[in-house]
C-alpha positions as a printed Julia matrix, in Angstrom:
71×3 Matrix{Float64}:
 58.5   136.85  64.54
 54.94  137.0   65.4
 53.82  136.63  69.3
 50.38  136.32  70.39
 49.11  135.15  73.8
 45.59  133.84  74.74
 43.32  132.54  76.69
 41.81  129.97  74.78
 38.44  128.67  75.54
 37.35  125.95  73.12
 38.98  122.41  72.38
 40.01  123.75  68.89
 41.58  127.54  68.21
 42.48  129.16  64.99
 45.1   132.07  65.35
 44.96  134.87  62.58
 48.78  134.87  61.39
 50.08  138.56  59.41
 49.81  138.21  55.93
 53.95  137.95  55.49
 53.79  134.69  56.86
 51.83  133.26  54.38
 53.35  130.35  52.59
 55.99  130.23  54.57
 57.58  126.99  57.26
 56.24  128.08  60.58
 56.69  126.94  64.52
 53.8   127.09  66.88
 54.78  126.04  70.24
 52.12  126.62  73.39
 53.05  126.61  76.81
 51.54  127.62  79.61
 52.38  130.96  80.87
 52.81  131.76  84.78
 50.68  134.82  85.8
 53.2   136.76  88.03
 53.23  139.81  87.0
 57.34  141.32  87.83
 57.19  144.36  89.92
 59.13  147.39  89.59
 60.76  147.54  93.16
 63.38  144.87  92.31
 64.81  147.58  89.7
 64.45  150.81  92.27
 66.17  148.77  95.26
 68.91  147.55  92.74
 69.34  151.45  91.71
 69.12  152.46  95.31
 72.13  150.3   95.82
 74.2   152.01  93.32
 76.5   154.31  94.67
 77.71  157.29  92.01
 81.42  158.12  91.55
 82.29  160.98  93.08
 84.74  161.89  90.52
 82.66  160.8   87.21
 82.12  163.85  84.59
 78.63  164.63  84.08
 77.18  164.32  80.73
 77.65  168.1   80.02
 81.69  168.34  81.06
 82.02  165.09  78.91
 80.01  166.91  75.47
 82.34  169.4   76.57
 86.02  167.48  76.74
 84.87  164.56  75.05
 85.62  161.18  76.94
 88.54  161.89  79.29
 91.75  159.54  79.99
 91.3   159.11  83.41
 87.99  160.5   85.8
């Protein structure tokens, strides 16, 4: 898969495809893309929402036992 995205600012653009493409049946599809960039604060308030499990090993008592039957 090969994934380029541009601005373009002509009527006509050529795009420069990776050499292991050559000869072979491609798809181009265009679409325009929205500029919103995501934010990080939607993943910290969904972590921040997470409550731990009290009685969860941590990673070093479960190297230890190995996964246990029950927490």
């Amino acid at each position: 898969m090969y994934r380029q995205i541009l601005t373009p600012d002509k009527e006509n653009h050529s795009i420069e495809l990776p050499e292991d493409l050559y000869g072979k049946k491609i798809e181009v599809i265009a679409f325009e893309i929205n500029e919103m960039q995501p934010s990080n604060t939607g993943v910290k308030n969904f972590l921040d929402d997470i409550e731990p499990i009290p009685d969860f090993p941590g990673i070093e008592k479960i190297r230890e036992n190995g996964w246990p039957e029950k927490w």
